[in-house]
C-alpha positions as a Markdown table, in Angstrom:
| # | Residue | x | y | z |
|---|---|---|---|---|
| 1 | Unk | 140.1 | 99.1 | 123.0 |
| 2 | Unk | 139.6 | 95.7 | 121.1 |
| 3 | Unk | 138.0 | 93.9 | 124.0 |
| 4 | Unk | 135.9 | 96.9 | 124.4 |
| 5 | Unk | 134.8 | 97.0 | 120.2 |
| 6 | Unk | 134.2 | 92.9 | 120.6 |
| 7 | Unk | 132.1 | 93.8 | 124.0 |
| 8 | Unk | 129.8 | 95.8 | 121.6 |
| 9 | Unk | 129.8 | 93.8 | 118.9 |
| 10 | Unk | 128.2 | 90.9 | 121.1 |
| 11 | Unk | 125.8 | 93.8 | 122.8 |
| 12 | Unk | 124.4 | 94.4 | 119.1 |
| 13 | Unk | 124.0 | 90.9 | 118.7 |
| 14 | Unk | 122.3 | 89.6 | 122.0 |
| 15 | Unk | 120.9 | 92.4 | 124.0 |
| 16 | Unk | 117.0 | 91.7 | 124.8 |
| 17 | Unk | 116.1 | 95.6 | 124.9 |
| 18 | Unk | 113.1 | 96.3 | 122.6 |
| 19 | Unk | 111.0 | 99.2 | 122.2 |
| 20 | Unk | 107.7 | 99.4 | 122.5 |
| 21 | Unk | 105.5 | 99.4 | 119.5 |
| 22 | Unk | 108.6 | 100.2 | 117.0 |
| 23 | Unk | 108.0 | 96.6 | 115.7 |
| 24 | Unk | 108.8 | 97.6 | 112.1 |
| 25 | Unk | 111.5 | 98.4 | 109.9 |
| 26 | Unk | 111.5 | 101.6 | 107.6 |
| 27 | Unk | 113.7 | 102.6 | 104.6 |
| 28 | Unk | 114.3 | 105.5 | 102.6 |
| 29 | Unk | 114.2 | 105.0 | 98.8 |
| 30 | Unk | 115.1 | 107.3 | 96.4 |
| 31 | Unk | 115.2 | 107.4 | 92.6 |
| 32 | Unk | 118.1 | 107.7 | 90.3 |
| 33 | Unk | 117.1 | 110.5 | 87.8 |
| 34 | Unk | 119.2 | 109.1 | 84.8 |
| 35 | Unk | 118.7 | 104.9 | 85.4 |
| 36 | Unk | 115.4 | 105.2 | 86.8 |
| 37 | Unk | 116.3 | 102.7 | 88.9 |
| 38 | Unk | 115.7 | 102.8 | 93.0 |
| 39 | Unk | 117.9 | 102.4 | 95.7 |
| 40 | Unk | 118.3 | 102.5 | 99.5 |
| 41 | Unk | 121.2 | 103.8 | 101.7 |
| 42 | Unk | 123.8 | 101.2 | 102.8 |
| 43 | Unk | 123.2 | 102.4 | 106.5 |
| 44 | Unk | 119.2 | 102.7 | 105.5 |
| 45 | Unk | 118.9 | 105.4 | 106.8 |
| 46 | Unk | 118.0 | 109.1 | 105.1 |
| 47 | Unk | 120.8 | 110.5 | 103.5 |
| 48 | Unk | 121.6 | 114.2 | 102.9 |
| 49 | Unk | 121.6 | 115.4 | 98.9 |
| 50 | Unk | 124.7 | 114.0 | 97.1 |
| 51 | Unk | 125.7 | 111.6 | 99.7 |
| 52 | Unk | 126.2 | 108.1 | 99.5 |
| 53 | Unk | 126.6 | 104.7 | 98.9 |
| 54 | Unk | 123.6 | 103.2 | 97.7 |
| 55 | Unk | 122.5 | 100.2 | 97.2 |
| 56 | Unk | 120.1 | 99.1 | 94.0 |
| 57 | Unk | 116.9 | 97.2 | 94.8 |
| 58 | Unk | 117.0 | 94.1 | 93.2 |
| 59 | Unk | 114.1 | 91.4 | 94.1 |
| 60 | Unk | 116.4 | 88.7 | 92.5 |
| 61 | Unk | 119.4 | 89.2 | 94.2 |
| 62 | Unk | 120.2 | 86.5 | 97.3 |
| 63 | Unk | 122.3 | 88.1 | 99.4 |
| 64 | Unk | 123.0 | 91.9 | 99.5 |
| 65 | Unk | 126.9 | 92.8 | 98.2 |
| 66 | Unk | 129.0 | 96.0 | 98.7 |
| 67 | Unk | 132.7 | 96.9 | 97.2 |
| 68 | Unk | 133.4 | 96.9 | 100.6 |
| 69 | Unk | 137.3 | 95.2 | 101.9 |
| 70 | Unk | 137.8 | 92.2 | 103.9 |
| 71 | Unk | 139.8 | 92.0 | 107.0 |
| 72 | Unk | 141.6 | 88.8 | 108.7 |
| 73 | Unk | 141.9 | 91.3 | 112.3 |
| 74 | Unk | 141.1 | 89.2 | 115.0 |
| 75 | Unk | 138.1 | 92.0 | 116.1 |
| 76 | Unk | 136.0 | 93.6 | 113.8 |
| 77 | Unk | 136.6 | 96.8 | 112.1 |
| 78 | Unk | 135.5 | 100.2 | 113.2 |
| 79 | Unk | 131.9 | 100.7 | 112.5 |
| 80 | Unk | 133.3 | 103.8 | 109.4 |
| 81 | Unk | 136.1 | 101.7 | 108.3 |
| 82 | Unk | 133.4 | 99.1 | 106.1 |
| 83 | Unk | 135.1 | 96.4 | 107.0 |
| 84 | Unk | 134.2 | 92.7 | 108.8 |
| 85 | Unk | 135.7 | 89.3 | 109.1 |
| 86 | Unk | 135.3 | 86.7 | 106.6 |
| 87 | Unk | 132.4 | 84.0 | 107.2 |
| 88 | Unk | 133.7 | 80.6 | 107.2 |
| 89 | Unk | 132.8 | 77.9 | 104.7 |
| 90 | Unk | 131.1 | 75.7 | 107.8 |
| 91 | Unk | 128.9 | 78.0 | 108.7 |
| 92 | Unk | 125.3 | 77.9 | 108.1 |
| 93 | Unk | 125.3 | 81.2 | 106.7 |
| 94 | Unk | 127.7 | 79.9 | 103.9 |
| 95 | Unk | 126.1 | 76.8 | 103.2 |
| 96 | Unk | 122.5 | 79.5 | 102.6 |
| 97 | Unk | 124.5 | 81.8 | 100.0 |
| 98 | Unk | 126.2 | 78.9 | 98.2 |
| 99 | Unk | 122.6 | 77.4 | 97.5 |
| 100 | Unk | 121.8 | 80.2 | 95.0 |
| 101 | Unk | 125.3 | 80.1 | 92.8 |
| 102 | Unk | 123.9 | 81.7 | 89.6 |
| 103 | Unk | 124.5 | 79.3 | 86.3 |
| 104 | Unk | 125.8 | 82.3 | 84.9 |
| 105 | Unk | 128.9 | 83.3 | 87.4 |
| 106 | Unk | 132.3 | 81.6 | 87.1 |
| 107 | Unk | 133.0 | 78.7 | 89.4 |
| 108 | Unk | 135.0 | 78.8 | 92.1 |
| 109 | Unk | 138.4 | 77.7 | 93.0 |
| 110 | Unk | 138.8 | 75.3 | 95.7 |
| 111 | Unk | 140.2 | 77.2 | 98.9 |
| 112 | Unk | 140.5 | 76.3 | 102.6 |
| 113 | Unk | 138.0 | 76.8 | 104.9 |
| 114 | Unk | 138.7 | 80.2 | 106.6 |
| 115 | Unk | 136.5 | 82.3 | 103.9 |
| 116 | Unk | 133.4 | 82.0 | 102.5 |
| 117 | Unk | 133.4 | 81.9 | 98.5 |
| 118 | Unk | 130.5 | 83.4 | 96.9 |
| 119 | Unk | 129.8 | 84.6 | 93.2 |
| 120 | Unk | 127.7 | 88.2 | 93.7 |
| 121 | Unk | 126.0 | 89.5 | 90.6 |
| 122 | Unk | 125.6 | 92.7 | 88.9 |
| 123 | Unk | 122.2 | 92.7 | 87.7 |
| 124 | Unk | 122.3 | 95.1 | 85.1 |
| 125 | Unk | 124.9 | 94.3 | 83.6 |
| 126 | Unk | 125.0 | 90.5 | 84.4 |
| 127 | Unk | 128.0 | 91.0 | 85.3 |
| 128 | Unk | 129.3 | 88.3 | 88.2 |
| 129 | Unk | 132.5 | 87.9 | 90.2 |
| 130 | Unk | 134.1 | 85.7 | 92.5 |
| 131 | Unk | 134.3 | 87.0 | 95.9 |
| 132 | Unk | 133.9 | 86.7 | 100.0 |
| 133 | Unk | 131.0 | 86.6 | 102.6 |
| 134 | Unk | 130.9 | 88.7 | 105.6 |
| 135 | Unk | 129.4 | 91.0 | 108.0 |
| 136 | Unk | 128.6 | 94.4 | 108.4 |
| 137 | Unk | 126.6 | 96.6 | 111.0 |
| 138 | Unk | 123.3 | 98.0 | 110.1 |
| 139 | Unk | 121.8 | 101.0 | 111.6 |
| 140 | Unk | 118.0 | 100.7 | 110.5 |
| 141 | Unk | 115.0 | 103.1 | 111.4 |
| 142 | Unk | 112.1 | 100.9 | 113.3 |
| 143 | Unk | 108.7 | 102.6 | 113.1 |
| 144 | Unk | 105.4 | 102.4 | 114.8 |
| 145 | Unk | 104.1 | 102.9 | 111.7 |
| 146 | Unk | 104.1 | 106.9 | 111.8 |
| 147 | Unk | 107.3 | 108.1 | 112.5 |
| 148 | Unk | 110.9 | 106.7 | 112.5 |
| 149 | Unk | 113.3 | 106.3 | 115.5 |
| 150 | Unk | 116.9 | 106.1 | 114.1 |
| 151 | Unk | 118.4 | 103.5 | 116.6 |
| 152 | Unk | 117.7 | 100.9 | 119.3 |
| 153 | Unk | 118.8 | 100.1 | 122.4 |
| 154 | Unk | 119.7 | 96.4 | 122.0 |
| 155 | Unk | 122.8 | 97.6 | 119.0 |
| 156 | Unk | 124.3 | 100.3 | 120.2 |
| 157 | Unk | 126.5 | 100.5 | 117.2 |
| 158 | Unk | 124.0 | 98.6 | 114.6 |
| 159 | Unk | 122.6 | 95.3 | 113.7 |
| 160 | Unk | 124.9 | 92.4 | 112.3 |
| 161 | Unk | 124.1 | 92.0 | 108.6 |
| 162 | Unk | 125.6 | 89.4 | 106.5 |
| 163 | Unk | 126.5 | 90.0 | 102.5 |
| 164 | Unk | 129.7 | 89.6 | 100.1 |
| 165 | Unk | 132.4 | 91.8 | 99.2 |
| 166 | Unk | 133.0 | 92.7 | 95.7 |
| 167 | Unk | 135.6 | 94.3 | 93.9 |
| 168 | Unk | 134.2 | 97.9 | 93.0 |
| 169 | Unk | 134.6 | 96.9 | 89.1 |
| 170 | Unk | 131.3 | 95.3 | 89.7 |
| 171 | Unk | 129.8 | 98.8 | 90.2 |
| 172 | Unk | 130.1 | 99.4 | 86.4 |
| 173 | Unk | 126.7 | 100.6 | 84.7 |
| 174 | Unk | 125.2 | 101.5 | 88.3 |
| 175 | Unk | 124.6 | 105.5 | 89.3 |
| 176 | Unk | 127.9 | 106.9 | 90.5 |
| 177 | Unk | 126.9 | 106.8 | 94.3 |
| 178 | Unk | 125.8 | 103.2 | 94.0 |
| 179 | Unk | 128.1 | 101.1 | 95.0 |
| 180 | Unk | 126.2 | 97.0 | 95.4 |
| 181 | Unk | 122.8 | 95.6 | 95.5 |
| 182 | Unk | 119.9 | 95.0 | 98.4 |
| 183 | Unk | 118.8 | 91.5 | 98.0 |
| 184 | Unk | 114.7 | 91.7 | 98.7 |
| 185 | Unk | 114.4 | 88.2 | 96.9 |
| 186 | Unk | 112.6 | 85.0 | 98.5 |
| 187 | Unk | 116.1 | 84.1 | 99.7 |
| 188 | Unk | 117.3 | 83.2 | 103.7 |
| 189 | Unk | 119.4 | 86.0 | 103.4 |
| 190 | Unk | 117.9 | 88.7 | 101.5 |
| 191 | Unk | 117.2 | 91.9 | 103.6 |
| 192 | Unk | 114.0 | 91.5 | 105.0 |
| 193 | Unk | 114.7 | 87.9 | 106.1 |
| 194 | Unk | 117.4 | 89.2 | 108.5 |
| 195 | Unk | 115.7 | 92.3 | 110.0 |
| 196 | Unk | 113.1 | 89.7 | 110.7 |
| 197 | Unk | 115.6 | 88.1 | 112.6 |
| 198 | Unk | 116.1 | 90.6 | 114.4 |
| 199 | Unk | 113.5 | 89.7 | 116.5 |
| 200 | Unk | 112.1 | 93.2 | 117.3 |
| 201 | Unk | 109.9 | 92.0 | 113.9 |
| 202 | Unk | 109.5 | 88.7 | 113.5 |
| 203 | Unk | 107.3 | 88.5 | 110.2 |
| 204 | Unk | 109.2 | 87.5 | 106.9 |
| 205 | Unk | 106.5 | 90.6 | 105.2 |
| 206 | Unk | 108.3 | 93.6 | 103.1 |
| 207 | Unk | 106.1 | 96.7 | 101.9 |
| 208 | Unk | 107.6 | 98.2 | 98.4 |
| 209 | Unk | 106.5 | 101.7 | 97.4 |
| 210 | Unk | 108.7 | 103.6 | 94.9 |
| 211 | Unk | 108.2 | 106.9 | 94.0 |
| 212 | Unk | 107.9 | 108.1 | 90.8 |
| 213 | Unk | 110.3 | 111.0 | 91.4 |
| 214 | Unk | 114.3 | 111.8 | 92.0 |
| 215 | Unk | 113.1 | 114.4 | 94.0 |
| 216 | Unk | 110.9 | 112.8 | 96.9 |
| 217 | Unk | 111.9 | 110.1 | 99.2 |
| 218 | Unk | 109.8 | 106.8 | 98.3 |
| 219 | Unk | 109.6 | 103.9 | 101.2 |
| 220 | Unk | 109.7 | 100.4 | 101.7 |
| 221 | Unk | 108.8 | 98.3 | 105.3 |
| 222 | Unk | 110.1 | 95.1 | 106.7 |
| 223 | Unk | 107.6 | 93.7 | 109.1 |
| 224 | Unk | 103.5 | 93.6 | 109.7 |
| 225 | Unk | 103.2 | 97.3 | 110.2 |
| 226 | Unk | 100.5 | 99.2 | 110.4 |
| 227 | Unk | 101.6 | 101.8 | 107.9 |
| 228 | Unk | 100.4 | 105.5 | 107.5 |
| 229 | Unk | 101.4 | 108.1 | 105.3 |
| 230 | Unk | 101.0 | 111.6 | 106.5 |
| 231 | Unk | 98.3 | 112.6 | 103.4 |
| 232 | Unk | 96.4 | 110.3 | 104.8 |
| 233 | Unk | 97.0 | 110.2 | 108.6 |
| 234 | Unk | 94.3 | 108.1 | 110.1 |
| 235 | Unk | 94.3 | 105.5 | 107.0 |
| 236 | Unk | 96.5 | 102.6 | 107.6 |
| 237 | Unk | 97.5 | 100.9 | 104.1 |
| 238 | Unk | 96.8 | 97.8 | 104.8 |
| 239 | Unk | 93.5 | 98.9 | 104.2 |
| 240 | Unk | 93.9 | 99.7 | 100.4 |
| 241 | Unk | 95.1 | 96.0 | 99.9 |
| 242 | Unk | 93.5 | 93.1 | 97.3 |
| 243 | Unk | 95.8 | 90.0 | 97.3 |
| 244 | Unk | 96.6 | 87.1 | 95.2 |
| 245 | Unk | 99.0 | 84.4 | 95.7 |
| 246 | Unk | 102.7 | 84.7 | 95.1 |
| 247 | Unk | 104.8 | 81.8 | 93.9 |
| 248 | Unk | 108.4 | 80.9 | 93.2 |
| 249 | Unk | 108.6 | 79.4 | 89.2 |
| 250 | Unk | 110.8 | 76.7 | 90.8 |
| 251 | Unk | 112.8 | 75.5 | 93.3 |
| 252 | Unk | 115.9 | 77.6 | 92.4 |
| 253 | Unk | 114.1 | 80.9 | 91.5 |
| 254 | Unk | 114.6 | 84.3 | 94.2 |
| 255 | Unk | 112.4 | 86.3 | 92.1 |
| 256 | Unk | 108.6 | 86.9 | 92.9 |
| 257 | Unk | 106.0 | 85.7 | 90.5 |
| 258 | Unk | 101.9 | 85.9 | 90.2 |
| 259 | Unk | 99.7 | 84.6 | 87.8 |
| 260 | Unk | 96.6 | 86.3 | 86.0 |
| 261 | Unk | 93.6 | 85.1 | 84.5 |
| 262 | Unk | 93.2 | 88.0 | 81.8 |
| 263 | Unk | 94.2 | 91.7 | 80.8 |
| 264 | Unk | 91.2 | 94.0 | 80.6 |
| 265 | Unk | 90.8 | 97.3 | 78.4 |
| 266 | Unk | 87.7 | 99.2 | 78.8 |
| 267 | Unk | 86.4 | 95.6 | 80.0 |
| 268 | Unk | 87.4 | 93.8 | 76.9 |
| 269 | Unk | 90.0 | 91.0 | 77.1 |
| 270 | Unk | 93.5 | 91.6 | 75.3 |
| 271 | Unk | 93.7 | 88.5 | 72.8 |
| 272 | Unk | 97.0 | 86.1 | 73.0 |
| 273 | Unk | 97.1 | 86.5 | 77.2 |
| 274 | Unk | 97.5 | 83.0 | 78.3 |
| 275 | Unk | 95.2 | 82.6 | 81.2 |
| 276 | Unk | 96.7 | 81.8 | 84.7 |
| 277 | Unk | 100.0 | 82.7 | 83.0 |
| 278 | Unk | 102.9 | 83.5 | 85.5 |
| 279 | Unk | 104.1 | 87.2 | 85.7 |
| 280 | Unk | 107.4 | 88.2 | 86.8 |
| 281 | Unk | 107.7 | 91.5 | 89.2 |
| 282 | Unk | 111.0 | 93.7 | 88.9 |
| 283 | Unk | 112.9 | 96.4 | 90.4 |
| 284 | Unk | 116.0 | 96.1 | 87.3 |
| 285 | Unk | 113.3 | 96.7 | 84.4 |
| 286 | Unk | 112.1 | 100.0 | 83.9 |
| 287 | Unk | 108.9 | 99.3 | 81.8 |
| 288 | Unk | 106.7 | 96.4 | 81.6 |
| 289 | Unk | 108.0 | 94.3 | 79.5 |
| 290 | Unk | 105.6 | 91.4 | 76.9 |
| 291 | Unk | 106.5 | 88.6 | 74.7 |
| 292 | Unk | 105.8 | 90.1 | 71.1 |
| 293 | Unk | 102.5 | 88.3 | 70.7 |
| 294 | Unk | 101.3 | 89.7 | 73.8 |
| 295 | Unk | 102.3 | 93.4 | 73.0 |
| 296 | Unk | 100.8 | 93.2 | 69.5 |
| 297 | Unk | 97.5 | 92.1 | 70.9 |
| 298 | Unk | 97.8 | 95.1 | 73.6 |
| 299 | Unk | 98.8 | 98.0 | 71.7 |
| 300 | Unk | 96.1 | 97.0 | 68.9 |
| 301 | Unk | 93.5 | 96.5 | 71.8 |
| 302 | Unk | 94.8 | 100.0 | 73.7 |
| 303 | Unk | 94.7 | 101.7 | 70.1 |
| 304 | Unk | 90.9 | 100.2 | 69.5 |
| 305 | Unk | 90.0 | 101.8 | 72.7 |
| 306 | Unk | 91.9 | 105.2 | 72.3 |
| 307 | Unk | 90.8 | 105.7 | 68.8 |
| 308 | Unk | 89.9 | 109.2 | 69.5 |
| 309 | Unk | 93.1 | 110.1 | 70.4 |
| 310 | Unk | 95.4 | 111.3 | 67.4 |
| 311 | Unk | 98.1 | 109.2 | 67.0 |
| 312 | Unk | 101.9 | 110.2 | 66.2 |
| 313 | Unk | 105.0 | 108.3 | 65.0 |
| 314 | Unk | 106.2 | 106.1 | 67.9 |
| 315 | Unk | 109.6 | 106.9 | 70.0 |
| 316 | Unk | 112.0 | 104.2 | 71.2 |
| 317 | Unk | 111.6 | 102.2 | 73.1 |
| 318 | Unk | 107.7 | 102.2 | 72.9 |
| 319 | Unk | 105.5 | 101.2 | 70.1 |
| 320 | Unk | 102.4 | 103.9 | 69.8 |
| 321 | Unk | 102.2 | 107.0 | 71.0 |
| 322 | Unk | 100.2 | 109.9 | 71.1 |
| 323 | Unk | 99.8 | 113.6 | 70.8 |
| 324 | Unk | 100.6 | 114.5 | 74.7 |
| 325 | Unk | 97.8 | 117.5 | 74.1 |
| 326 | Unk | 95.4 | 116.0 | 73.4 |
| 327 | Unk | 95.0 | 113.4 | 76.6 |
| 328 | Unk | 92.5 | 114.9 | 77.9 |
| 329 | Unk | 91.3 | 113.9 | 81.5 |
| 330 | Unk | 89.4 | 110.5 | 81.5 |
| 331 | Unk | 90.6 | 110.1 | 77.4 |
| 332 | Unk | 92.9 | 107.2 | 78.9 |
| 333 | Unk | 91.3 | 103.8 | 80.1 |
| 334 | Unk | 92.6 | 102.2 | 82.8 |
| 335 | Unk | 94.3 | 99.0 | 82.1 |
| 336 | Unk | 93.3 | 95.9 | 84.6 |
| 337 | Unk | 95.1 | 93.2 | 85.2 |
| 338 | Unk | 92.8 | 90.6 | 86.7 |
| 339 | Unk | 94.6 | 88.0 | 89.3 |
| 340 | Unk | 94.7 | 84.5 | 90.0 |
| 341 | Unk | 92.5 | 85.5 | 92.9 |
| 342 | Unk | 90.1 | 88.0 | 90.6 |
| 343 | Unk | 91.2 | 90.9 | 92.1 |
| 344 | Unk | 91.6 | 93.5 | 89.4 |
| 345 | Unk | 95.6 | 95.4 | 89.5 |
| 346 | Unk | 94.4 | 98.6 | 87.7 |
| 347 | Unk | 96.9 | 100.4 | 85.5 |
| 348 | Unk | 96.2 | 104.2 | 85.5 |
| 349 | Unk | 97.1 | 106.4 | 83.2 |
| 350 | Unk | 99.9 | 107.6 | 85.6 |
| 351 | Unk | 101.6 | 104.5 | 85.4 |
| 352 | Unk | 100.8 | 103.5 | 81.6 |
| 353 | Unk | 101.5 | 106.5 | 79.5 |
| 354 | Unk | 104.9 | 108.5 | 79.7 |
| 355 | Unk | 106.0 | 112.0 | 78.2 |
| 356 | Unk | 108.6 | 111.6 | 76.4 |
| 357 | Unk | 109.1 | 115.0 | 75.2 |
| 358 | Unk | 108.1 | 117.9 | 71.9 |
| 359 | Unk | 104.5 | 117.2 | 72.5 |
| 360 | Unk | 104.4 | 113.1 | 72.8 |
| 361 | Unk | 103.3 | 110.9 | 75.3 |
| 362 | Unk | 103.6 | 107.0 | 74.6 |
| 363 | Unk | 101.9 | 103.8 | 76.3 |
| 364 | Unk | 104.9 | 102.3 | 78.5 |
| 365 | Unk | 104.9 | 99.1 | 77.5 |
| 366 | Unk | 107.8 | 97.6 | 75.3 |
| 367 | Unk | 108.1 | 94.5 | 73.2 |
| 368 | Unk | 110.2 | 92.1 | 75.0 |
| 369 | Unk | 110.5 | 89.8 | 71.4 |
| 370 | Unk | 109.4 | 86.2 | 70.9 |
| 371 | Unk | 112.6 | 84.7 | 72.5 |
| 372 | Unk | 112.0 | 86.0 | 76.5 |
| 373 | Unk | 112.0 | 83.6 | 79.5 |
| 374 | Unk | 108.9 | 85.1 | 80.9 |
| 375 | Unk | 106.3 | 86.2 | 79.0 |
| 376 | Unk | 105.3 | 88.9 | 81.1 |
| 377 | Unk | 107.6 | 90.9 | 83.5 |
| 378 | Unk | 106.0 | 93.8 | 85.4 |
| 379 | Unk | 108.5 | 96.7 | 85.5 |
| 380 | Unk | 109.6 | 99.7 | 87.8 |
| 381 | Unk | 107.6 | 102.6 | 86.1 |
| 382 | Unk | 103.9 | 100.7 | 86.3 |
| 383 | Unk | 104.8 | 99.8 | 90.5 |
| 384 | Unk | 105.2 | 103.6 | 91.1 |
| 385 | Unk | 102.9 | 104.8 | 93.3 |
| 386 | Unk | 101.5 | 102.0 | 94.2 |
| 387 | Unk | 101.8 | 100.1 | 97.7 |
| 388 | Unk | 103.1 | 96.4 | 97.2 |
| 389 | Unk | 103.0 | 94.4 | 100.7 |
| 390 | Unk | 104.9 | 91.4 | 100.2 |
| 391 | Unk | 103.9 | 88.0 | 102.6 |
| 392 | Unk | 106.9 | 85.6 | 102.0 |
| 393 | Unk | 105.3 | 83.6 | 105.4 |
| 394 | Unk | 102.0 | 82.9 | 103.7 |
| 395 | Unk | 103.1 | 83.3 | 100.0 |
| 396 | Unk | 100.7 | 86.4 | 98.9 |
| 397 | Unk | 101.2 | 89.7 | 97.2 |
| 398 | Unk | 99.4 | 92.6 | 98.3 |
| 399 | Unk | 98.8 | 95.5 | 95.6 |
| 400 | Unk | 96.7 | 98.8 | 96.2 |
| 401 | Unk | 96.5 | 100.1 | 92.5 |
| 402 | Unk | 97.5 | 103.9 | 92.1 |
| 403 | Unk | 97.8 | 105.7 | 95.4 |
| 404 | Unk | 97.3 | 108.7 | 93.5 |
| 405 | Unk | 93.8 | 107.8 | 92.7 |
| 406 | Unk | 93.2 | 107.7 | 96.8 |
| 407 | Unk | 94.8 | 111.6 | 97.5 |
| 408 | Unk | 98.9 | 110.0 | 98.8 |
| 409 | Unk | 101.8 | 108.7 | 96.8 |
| 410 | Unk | 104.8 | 106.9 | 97.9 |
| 411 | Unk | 106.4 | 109.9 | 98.8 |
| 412 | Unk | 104.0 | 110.3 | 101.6 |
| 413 | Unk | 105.8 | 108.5 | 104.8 |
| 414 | Unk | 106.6 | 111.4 | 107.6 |
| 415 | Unk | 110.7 | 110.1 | 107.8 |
| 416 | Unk | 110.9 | 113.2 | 110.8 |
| 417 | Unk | 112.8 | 111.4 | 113.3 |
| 418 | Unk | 111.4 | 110.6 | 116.8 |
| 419 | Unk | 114.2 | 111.1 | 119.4 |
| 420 | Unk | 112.5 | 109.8 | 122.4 |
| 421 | Unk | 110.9 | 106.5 | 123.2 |
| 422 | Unk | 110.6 | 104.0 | 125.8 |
| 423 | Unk | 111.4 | 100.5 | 125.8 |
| 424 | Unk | 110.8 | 97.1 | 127.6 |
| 425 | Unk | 112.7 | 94.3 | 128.4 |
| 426 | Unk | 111.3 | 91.6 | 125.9 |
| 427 | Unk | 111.0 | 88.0 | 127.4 |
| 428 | Unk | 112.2 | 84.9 | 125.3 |
């Protein structure tokens, strides 16, 4: 039986069967109704109501972790048991994770050479731990861009996947069926980096869309695509894409930055944005966040523009709000960022004013304080919605504005399964 499990193991890893036009990975997102933040199956694939784990999207993260064990068996675990061997500390894949040791995480002990130390972090709570790298198997949907197929024939039982254990103390302050973190950072070993290396998609190109709801299934694509959503069947989304470059802040940051040249209200500049001033993107923050100087200038410019609009006393954690009744359709101006590139990101009223609740609707910005390490981060609630097509190869973000403005939403991918397909042998 063990020579058989190790005969399958090697299968998932080397086989050369590839199917034809499934070229692309897709994943399920969903969103938690009391965080707000998003996650994707362990397994990626679509789970039923109440079933689990999860894993938060984090575009910071390095590696993906799990509170999964570790085992020392000389073959790997059972596929259900959520268990692998330890890396070792000479292998490549080790030397990759121990690059991005966060400042912040303890250091760790000197041990001999049969594990792989790493320090994975919560990042919520900034919580960090010492712990081990392994493997796991994967089982992801591939795509032609239409439908999903839920498994190949070159891993029979899933595709190898490296990431660290972690004690499941680490799961503190994360949804109770969450139980790690999906790395989709700039990272070797984030997510999309090793589904490219897969080989059935070779493009280091991720496609984010969240949905706005706990009750819809949003989506996210590892590879070139093309990509459809059933709303609009004959529209692939590439289509709806502007682009500006996308740059790391420095040579040990994961996270995804862009730069603009000016925020726009009703085609009037906000005061105090720094032009070509770097903007941070995030899955962890739920609303866009500005240094204090920046949100003063906004709010005053978005309250010049809305001046018709009564006014009420202002909920936490925003800073004016309004009298929900009286938003009237077209009452709301679009905010536009304008890019490095001068492509205009435009901010609809779906993703810049939230109902709070008794009547009150507030603009879903918050002050971030004068003290913040980026001046601008772009949060969760104004990406909603909206198709983000990430090009780590050529360095360039891809952003469609509202999807709601074009008749679809991110909610709009057909996940019915395809059963059958053919496939080729690939040659190398």
């Amino acid at each position: 039986m063990h020579l058989l499990k190790l005969l399958f193991f090697i299968l998932a890893s080397f086989s050369h069967n590839v199917c034809s036009g499934y070229n692309t990975s897709v994943i399920p997102i969903t969103k938690d109704e009391q965080t707000s933040l998003h996650k994707v199956p362990f397994n990626l694939e679509v789970l039923e109501p109440n079933q689990g784990p999860y894993l938060i999207i984090d575009l910071d993260t390095p590696y993906a972790w799990k509170d999964i064990p570790i085992t020392n068996n000389p073959v790997p675990c059972d596929v259900e048991d959520g268990c692998r061997h330890p890396v070792r500390c000479d292998n490549d894949l080790c030397k990759e994770a121990k690059s991005y040791i966060n400042p912040i995480c303890p250091t760790p002990n000197k041990t001999d050479c049969s594990m792989c130390i790493v320090t994975p972090l919560n990042p919520v709570s900034n919580a960090c731990v010492v712990s081990n790298l392994t493997t796991d198997l994967l089982r992801p949907y591939w795509t032609d861009g239409r439908n999903p197929v839920n498994s190949f024939p070159r891993w029979p039982f899933g595709t190898r996947f490296v990431l660290s254990t972690a004690p499941k103390s680490l799961d503190q302050s994360f949804p109770e069926d969450v139980r790690g973190v999906a790395g989709f950072s700039w990272s070797g070993l984030c997510l999309p980096r090793q589904l490219a290396s897969t080989g059935v998609t070779n493009a280091a190109k991720f496609a984010l869309c969240l949905p706005s709801s706990s009750s819809a299934l949003g989506v996210t694509f590892v590879g070139e695509g093309p990509f459809y959503f059933k709303t609009n069947p004959n529209v692939d989304l590439r289509s709806y894409l502007s682009y500006t470059p996308m740059i790391r802040k420095s040579s040990i940051s994961l996270g995804y930055y862009i730069k603009i040249n000016r925020i726009l209200i009703k085609g009037t500049p906000v005061n105090s944005v720094p032009k070509g001033g770097s903007v941070k993107l995030s899955s962890i923050v739920t609303y866009t966040t500005f240094r204090s100087d920046i949100y003063k200038a906004l709010v005053e410019s978005f309250s010049n523009a809305t001046a018709g609009i009564p006014q009420v006393p202002a909920v936490e954690p925003f800073g004016l709000c309004f009298k929900d009744g009286a938003l009237g359709s077209g009452s709301v101006p679009h905010i536009d960022l304008e890019m490095e590139s001068e492509n205009i990101w435009s901010v609809s009223v779906e993703n810049s004013i939230k109902q709070v609740g008794n009547g009150v609707a507030c603009l879903a910005f918050v002050d971030g304080g004068l003290k913040v390490t980026d001046p601008i981060v772009i949060g969760t609630f104004q990406m909603e919605n909206n198709f983000l097509y990430f090009d780590l190869e050529n360095q360039k973000l891809g952003f469609s504005s509202s999807l709601l403005s074009r008749g679809t939403s991110c909610s709009s991918f057909n996940f019915n399964l395809v059963e059958s397909y053919t496939y080729q042998m690939s040659s190398e």
